[in-house]
N, C-alpha and C positions, 0 to 999 in steps of 0.2 A: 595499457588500461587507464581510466579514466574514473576519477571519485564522483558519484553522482550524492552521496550523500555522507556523512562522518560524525558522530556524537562521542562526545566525552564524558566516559562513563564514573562512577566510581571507582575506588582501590584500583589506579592508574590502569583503566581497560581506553576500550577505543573499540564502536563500531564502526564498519568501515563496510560502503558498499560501492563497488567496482564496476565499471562496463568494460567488458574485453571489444576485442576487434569483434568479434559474429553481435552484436548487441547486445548478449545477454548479461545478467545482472550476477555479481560476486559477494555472498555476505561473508561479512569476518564479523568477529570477536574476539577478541583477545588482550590479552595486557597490552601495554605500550612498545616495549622492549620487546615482545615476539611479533607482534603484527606484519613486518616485514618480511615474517620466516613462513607466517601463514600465506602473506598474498604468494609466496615466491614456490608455496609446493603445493599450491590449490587447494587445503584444506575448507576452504567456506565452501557454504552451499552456495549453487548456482541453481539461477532460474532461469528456464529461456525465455526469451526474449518474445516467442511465438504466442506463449500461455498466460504472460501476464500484461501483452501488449506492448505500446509505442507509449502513449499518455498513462503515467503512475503516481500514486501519494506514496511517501514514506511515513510511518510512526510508527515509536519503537517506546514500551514503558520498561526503565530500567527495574523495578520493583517486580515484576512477575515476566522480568525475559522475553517479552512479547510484544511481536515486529508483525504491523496491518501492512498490506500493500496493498493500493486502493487501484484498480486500473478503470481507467475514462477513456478506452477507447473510441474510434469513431467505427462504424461499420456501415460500406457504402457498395452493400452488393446486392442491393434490391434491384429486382428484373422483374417485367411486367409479364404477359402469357405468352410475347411475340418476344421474350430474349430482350424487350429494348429495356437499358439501361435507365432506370429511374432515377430524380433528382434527388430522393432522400438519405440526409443523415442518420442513422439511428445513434446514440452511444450506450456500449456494453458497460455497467458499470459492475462489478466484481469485488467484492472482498476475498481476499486470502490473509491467512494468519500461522506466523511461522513462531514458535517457542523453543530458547533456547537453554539448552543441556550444554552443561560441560565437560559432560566424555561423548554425547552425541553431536554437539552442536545448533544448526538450527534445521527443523524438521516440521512438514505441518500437522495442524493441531485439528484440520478435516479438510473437507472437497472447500472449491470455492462456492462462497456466497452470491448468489445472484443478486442486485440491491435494483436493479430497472423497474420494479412495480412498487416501488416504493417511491420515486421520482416521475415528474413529468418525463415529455419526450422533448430532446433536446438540452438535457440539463445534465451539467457536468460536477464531480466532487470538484469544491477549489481548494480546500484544507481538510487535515487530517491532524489528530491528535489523542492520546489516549486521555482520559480525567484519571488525575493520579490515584493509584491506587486500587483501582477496579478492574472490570471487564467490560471496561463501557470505553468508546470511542465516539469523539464528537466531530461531526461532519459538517461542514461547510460548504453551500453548493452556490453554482454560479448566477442563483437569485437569491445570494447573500440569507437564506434562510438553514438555522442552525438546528442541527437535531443529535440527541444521543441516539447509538446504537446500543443495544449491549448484547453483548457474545455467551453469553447467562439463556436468555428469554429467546434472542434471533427476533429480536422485536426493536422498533425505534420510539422514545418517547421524547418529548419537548422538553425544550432547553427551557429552564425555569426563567421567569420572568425578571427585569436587573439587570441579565448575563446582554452586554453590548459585546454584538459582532461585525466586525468589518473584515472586507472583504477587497484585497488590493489585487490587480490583473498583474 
């Protein structure tokens, strides 16, 4: 297995998110001093690898247990009326939202978000983050333009004016 992501939590936890051999993605939680007992008897949820894609954002707000997984897929299986293969890219961009319980673990909290009509074509999330304390996440796309979501309304509102965003490949 392979760490694709890790935060250090409060009162000695540690999230811990894994790829096994078949792709798919491993969440943990847990103290410091068990986490090695979780990765070792597959207690974390897994995701495959099929459902939330190839291209993914992680954020995780430690104050309400809640873990975004942004996916930026590419999908290039547009075919014209004659079967021929067309040049376009589309990208599927998705939200999923997982909340974690400590005798459940981590489980989602609904279906995924579709977020494509809310971006041009061709534009991908580059960052992910939650604004502490809320139910809002702020996104970052690959025309450096920043916007809150929030998981309240399923609605996006502007990043209030002041707030500098940069945006590194």
């Amino acid at each position: 297995m392979a760490c694709r992501h890790s935060q250090l939590l409060e009162g000695d936890r540690l999230l811990l998110v894994v790829i096994d051999r078949d792709a798919n993605l491993h969440l943990h939680l847990d103290r410091l001093n068990s986490i090695e007992n979780s990765i070792g008897r597959e207690r974390g949820k897994m995701l495959h690898r099929n459902k939330i894609g190839n291209e993914f954002l992680l954020a995780f707000d430690e104050s309400q247990a809640m873990l975004a997984v942004i996916s930026c897929d590419k999908v290039c299986s547009m075919r014209d009326p004659n079967d021929v293969k067309l040049g376009l890219t589309i990208f599927q961009l998705q939200l999923n939202i997982f909340v974690h319980d400590e005798s459940r673990g981590f489980t989602a909290s609904a279906t995924a978000i579709n977020l494509n009509s809310w971006y041009s074509e061709g534009t991908t999330i580059k960052k992910a983050c939650f604004t502490s304390g809320s139910e809002e996440l702020l996104l970052v796309d690959s025309q450096a333009i920043a916007r809150i979501y929030s998981l309240t309304t399923m609605q996006f509102r502007c990043v209030p004016s002041g707030i500098k965003v940069m945006v590194r490949s």
